[in-house]
Every structure is written in C-alpha cells, then in structure tokens.
Steps between C-alpha positions, in 0.01 A plus 500: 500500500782336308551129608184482711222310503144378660279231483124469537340149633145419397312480805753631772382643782779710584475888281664453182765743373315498169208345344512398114185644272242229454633404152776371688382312750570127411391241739608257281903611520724420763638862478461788257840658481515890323848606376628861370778391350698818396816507225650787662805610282530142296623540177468252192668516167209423292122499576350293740131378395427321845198691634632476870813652375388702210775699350404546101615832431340737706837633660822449332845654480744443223909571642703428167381181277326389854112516559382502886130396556350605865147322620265664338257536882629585838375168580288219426264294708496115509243337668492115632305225651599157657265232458525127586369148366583196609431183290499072592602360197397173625147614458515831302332731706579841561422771747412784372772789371466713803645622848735291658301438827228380277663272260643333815184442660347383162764272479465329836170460491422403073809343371508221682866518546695193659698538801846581320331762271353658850865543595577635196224808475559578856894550453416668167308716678741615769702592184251692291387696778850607594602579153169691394524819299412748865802329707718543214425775335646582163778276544244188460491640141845445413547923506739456801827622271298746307593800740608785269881495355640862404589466176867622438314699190324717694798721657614563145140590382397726817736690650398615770248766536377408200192311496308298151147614466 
C-alpha cells in the first residue's frame, strides 16, 4: 500500500507484521530499512545511468528537437542498514561497527570513557535513537522533497487517453 510501512524487531515478543528471509536478518544493524522507490511519470532530458534511477533508453519520446527519457523499471529497491561505533580517542579503542544498543554498552563498559565523554555518548544516544532510519523513514535519507513533480511536458506529450507503452 502506497506510503505504508512495517517494521520487524529481532526478538519481539509481540506477532510481527512481517518477518525478513534469513539473508536479511542482521543482528549486527540497528535497523534494516527496504524501500520501493518508484519514478512514476518522471521525465529526464537525457539518460540517467544511476542504477536506483535507471533511465538509459529503454522508454523515450522525442516531441520536436526534444528527447523524453522515462525510468526504465516500475521501480527500484534500495535497501539500508544503520550501524554504530563509538571511539575514545584518548585511548583509541573502538566498539565494534554494530547495533546501537551494543556499541553503547561496549562503550561503557571497554572504553574507559571519563565522566564528560559519559555525558556525551548518553546525549548522543538520545539523538541517534530518535533520528534512526525506522522513526524517520525515507526522509532520514534526504528523499523528503523527492515526491514526484508533473512535468509541464507531459500534457503536451499525452493527451489524454493516450497512454506511452
């Protein structure tokens, strides 16, 4: 369903509303975020190479001296995971690249952090758990203003009951 979404905690007792395939399941992520991002009726005037937003060629429609390139897929999938380290560069250790919960507790308890650096990780983790990728969705990715635009082109180039195959 367009603009929907559902999340799946690792461990949870409650029933989940879906459960990723074992290839997925990270317990070294914070989240695992899964986006269909679709191009809908965004047009380009020359060919797009990006493979999230592939448009190369596959669909195009010339009006005059100007060439239209569609998305060459319905839609594309982009997938993401958030992992955390946190480092004391008084003594150079690390915790590992993992979950947030983890790198936290690795931190307290191996970094032998001062009192002020304490204060620091525990207010920079009020922050990165509020701003994760699954309470912000897409937006987190800077795809906020990317909602689709009609182009004015596309009145010109499909009148209506028309349609580009």
């Amino acid at each position: 369903m367009l603009g929907s979404s559902a999340a799946y905690t690792q461990g949870a007792t409650e029933p989940a509303v879906w459960r990723p395939i074992p290839a997925m399941t990270r317990t070294d992520a914070t989240s695992i975020s899964v986006y269909a991002i679709a191009q809908n009726t965004i047009s380009y005037l020359g060919p797009v190479r990006d493979p999230l937003f592939s448009a190369t060629g596959g669909m195009t429609i010339t009006q005059g001296n100007v060439t239209i390139y569609l998305g060459d897929k319905p839609f594309n999938v982009l997938g993401c995971i958030e992992q955390h380290q946190f480092c004391n560069p008084n003594n150079r250790g690390c915790s590992d690249l993992t979950s947030l919960g983890t790198a936290y507790n690795q931190s307290m308890e191996a970094l032998e952090l001062n009192s002020a650096q304490e204060a620091v990780l525990n207010r920079t983790m009020l922050i990165l758990g509020l701003s994760s990728l699954y309470f912000n969705g897409p937006g987190a990715l800077g795809v906020s203003g990317m909602s689709e635009r009609r182009s004015r082109l596309l009145p010109l180039l499909f009148p209506r009951g028309r349609q580009c195959r």
